[in-house]
N, C-alpha and C positions, 0 to 999 in steps of 0.2 A: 712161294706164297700160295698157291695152287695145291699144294699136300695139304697146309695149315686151315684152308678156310672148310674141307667136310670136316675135319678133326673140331674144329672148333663148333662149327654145328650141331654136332655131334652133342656140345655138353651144354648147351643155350636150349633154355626152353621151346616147346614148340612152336610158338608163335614167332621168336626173333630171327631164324635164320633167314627169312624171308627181307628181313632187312641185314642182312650181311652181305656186304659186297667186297673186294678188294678194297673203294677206295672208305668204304669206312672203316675198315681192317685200318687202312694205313691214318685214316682222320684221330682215330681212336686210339694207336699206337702216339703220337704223337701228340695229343693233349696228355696225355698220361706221363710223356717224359717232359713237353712243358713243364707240367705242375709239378713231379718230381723237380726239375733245377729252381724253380720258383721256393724251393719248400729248402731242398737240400745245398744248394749252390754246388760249391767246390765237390759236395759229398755224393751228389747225383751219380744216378747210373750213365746217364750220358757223357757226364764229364769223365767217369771213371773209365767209361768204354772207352770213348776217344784218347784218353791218355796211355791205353794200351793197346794203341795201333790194333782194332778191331780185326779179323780177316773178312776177306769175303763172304757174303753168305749166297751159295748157289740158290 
């Protein structure tokens, strides 16, 4: 998560990295796939991830 957050600053206006933190990295990852399984259920990216045994991600 540490490589992802300058990269992502990177492409956020000037104003927002300022409000970029890990945990809203991960607030924000996470309403996103809420609302994805909300919308899609069975057909979400979460469901589909977990049902292919995910790997780790360093």
């Amino acid at each position: 998560m540490e490589n992802l957050l300058p990269e992502i600053r990177q492409i956020l206006p000037a104003d927002a990295p300022k409000k970029l933190s890990r945990s809203s990295l991960v607030d924000s990852a996470m309403q996103m796939l809420l609302q994805d399984f909300a919308q899609k259920g069975e057909q979400s990216l979460l469901v589909r991830w977990l049902l292919n045994e995910p790997r780790k991600v360093a």
